[in-house]
Residue, then its C-alpha position, 0 to 999 in steps of 0.5 A: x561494545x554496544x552501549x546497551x550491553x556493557x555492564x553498569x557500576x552506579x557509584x554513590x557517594x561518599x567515597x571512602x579510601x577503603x571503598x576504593x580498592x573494593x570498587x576496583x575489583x568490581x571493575x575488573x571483574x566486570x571489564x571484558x578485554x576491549x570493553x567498557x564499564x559505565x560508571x553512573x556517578x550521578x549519585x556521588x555527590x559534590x565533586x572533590x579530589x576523592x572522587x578524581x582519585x577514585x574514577x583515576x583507579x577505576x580507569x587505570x583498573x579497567x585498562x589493565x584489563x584490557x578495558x575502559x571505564x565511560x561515566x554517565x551523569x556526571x556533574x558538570x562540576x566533575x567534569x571541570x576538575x577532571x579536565x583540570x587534572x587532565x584525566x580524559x575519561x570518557x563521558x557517554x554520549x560524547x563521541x572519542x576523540x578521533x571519531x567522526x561525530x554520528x552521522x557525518x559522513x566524509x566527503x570524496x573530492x572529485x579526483x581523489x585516488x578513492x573515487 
C-alpha cells in the first residue's frame, strides 16, 4: 500500500495489559489483506517489556489478517529492545530487508543473458 494511505493507530502510553486486547481488535479492523497499520509510538513513553509485548500482539494481529504493522517515532531505546528480543517490525522509512534502498538502480553487466 501507499504510505500515505494506510491507516494510522497513535498509541499512548501507559500500556495497560486490558488495553491490549482492545488494541488488537482496532488492528485487525483496520488491517486490509496485504496491508499495513502504522503504529505511531511516539507517545508511549519510556520503552520496557510491555510496550515489546504489546507491539508483539499487534504485529502477530496484523498478520493473522493478512497484514503488518510499521512504527513511526519510535525511540531509539525501543528500537534496541525490540532487536534484543528479536522482533523485527518494520520502522517507516527503513527499507524491508530484501529490497533495494530507493533509487538504486541494478547494474547489467556486459554479457549477462538480460542484456
Amino acid at each position: 500500500m501507499d504510505p500515505r494511505t494506510d491507516p494510522v493507530l497513535v498509541l499512548r502510553g501507559p500500556v495497560t495489559r486490558d488495553g491490549v486486547a482492545g488494541l488488537c481488535d482496532v488492528v485487525r479492523g483496520m488491517v486490509s489483506s496485504g496491508g499495513v497499520v502504522v503504529c505511531d509510538v511516539a507517545g508511549l513513553g519510556p520503552p520496557g517489556l510491555a510496550h515489546v509485548e504489546l507491539l508483539a500482539r499487534l504485529e502477530l494481529a496484523a498478520r493473522r489478517g493478512g497484514g503488518r504493522i510499521r512504527l513511526r517515532g519510535p525511540d531509539p531505546a525501543l528500537r534496541a529492545l525490540l532487536g534484543l528480543v528479536g522482533l523485527g517490525i518494520q520502522v517507516e522509512g527503513e527499507v524491508e530487508e530484501g529490497e533495494p534502498a530507493g533509487g538504486v538502480e541494478e547494474a547489467v553487466e556486459t554479457g549477462d543473458a538480460a542484456s
